[in-house]
C-alpha positions in Angstrom: 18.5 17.4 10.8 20.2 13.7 11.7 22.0 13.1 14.9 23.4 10.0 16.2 22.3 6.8 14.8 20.9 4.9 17.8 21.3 0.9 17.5 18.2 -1.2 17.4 18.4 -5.1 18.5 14.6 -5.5 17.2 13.0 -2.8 14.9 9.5 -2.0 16.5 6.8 0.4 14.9 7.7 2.5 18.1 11.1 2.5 17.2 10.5 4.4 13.8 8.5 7.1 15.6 11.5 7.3 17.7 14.1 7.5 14.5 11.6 10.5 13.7 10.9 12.3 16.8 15.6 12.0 16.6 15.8 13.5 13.2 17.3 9.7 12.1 16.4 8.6 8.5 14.7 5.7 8.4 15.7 3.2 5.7 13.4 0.2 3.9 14.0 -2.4 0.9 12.0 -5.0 -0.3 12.8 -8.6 0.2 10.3 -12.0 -1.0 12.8 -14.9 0.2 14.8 -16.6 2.7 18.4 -15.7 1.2 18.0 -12.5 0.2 16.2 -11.2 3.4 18.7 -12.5 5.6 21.5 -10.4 3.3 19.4 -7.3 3.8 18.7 -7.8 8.1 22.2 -8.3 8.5 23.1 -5.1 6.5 20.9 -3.6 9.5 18.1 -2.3 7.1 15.6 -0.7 9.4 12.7 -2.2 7.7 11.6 -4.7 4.9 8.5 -4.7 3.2 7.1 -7.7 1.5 5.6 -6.0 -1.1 3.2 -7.1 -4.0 6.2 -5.9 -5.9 6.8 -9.4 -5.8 4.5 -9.7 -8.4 6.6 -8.1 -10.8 9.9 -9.2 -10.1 9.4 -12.6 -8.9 6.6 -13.7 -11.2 7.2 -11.4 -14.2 4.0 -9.5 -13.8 3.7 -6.1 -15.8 1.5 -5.1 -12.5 1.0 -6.2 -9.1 -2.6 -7.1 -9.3 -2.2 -10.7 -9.9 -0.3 -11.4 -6.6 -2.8 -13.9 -4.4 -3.4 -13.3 -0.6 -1.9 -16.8 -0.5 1.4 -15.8 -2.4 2.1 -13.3 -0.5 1.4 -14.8 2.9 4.2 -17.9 1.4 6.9 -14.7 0.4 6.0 -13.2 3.9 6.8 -16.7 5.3 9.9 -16.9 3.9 11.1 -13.7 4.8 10.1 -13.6 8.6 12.2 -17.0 9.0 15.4 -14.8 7.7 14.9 -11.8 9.6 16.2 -11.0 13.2 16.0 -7.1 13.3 14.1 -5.6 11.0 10.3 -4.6 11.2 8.5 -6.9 8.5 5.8 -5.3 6.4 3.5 -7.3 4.3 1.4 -5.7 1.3 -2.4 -6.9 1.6 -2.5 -7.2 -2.3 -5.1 -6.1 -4.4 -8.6 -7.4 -3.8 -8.4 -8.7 -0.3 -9.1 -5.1 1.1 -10.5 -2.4 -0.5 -14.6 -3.1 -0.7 -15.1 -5.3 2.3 -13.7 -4.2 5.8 -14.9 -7.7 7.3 -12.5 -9.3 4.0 -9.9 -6.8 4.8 -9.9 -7.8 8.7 -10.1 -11.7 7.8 -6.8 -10.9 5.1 -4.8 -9.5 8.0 -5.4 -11.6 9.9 -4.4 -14.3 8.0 -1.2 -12.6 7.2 0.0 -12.0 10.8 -1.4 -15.9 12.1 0.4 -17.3 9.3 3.5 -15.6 8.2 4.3 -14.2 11.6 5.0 -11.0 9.9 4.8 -7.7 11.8 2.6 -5.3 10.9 0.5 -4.6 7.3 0.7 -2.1 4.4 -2.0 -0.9 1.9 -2.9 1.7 -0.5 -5.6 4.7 -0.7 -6.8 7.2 1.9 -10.5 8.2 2.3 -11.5 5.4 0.4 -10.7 2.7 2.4 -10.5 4.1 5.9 -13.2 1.6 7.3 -10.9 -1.6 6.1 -8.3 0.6 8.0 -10.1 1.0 11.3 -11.8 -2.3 11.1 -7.7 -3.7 10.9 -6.4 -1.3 13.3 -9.4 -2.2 16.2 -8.1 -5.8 16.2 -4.5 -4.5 17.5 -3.1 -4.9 13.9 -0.3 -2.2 12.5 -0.9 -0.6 9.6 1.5 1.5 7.4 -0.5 3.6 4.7 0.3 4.3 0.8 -0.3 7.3 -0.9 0.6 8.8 -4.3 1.2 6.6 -6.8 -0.8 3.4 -5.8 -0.1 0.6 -8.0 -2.5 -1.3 -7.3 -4.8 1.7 -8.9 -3.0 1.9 -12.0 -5.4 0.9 -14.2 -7.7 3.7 -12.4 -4.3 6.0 -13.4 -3.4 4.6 -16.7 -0.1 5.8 -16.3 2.9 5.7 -13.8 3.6 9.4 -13.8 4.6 11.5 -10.8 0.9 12.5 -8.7 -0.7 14.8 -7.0 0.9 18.0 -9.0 -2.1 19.3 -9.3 -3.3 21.5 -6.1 -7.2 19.5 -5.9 -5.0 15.9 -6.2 -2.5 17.6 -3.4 -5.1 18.4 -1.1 -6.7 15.6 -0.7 -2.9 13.8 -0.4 -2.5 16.1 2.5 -6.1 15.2 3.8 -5.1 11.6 3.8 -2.3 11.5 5.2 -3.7 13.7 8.3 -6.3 10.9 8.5 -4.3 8.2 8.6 -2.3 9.5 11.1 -5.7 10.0 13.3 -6.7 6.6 12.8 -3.6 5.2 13.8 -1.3 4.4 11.0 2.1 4.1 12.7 3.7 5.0 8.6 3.0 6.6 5.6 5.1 5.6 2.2 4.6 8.1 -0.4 5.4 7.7 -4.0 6.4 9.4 -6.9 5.1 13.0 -5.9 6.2 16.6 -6.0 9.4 16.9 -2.9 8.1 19.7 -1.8 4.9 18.2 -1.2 6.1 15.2 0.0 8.1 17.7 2.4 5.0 19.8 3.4 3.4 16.0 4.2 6.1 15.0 7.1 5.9 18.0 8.8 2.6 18.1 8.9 2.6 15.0 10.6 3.8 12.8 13.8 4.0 9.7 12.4 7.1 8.8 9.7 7.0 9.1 6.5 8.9 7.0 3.8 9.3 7.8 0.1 10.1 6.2 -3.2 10.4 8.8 -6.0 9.5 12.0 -3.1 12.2 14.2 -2.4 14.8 13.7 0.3 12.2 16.3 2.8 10.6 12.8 4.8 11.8 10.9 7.0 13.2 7.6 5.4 13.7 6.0 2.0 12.8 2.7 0.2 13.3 0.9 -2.9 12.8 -2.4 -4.6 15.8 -4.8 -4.2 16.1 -5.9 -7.1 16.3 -2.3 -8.6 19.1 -0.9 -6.4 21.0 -4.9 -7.0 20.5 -3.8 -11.3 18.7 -7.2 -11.4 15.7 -5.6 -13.1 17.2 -3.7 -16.0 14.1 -2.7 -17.7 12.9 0.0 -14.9 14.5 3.2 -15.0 13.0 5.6 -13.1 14.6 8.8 -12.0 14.3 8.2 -8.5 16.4 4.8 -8.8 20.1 4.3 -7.8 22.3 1.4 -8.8 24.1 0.6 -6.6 25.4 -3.3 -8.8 24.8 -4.5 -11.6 24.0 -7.9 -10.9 22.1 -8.7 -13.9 25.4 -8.6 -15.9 28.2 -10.0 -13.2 25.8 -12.8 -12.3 25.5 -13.3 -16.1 29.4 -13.6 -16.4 29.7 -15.8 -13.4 27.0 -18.1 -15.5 28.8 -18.0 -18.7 32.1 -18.8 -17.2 30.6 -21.5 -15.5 29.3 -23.4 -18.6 32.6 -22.5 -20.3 34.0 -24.5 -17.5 31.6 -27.6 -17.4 32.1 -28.1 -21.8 35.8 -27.6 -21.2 35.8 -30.1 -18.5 37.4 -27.2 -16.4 34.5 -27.9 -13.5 35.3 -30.2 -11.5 38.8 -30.3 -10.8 41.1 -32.4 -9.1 40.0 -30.5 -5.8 36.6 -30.2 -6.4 36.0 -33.8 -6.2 35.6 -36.9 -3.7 
């Protein structure tokens, strides 16, 4: 169900309840930098998550677990000076969370003082519900992660689709409700079974976004530089295109050496 599409001057975490409670998809992309970020708030994307994706794309990471607390703070940075509209989501990266709630509360914190970024993100259910709670009781927001977790993926050893399996789907489902209860204002799920993923948002108040589950929840994200066909090595079924930047950007390049050993660039009206 979808009905009118409601404008937003500033994206708030009660806003995207609101986009669910009105049957309005809510969307979310990626962004790590000043240029790019201000493309996608202008485009009137509803949220953008600086995610330890960054790690891949920007740094050339095959995972995300190298990302520091510190680089991701300086992306976040960067980002929140662009942005105007959109709720700003920072990923608490790998190791600044999981085993110590006091760690987890001191990593937020530092992320909201010194980006100014909105609310948090992190991965995993059960097991880290007292980081959660401990972020949560200092008037923090947190969106959850379920699914596929990168930052687990050496836990995984593979980047197939989760939870197919009805003991791995239960305890999805039993996350998700707990999340909710604690206070989670979003869920992103990734890479599962639609109809689970389908089962999960109306099972629950709060919105949930996915990336490779189904088109049953309430809002969609993908990585930037995926749907911009900058990253041509990640094909996953769940992707769309929609440019492929990687190649016109390379033209633009080419033609402009071309120009500057042909003496082309400058011209006449190109210089002072």
């Amino acid at each position: 169900m979808s009905t009118t599409k409601k404008e937003y001057k500033r994206v708030t975490v009660k806003s995207l309840v609101d986009m669910k409670k009105n049957g309005e998809k809510i969307s979310m992309l990626t962004a790590y930098d000043y240029s790019m970020a201000k493309i996608v708030d202008a485009a009137n994307v509803d949220v953008i998550l600086v995610g330890d994706s960054a790690s891949n794309v920007m740094a050339g990471h095959e995972t995300t677990l190298p990302i520091t607390l510190d680089q991701m703070i300086y992306h976040a940075s960067s980002v929140i000076r662009a942005v105007y509209r959109a709720l700003v989501v920072v990923d608490i990266p790998f190791g600044s969370y999981q085993s110590d709630p006091k760690e987890a509360l001191r990593s937020a914190i530092r992320i909201m003082k010194e980006s100014g970024a909105h609310a948090v993100k992190v991965e995993g259910g059960h097991e880290i519900k007292e980081s959660v709670k401990r972020i949560l009781n200092a008037g923090i927001p947190v969106m959850g992660h379920l699914g596929l977790t990168p930052q687990s993926i050496y836990k995984f050893g593979t980047y197939t689709v989760r939870a197919k399996e009805e003991e791995e789907a239960r305890k999805l489902k039993e996350d998700a409700k707990l999340l909710e209860k604690m206070g989670c204002f979003a869920i992103v799920l990734e890479k599962i079974p639609a109809k689970l993923a389908k089962e999960v948002a109306e099972s629950v108040s709060i919105p949930i976004i996915g990336i490779g589950a189904g088109n049953g929840v309430d809002g969609q994200v993908l990585v930037l530089h995926d749907l911009l066909g900058i990253t041509q090595e990640f094909n996953p079924r769940f992707l769309r295109r929609y440019l492929n930047l990687f190649d016109e950007m390379g033209k633009a390049i080419s033609q402009y050496v071309d120009d500057v050993k042909t003496s082309d660039f400058p011209n006449d009206d190109e210089q002072y």
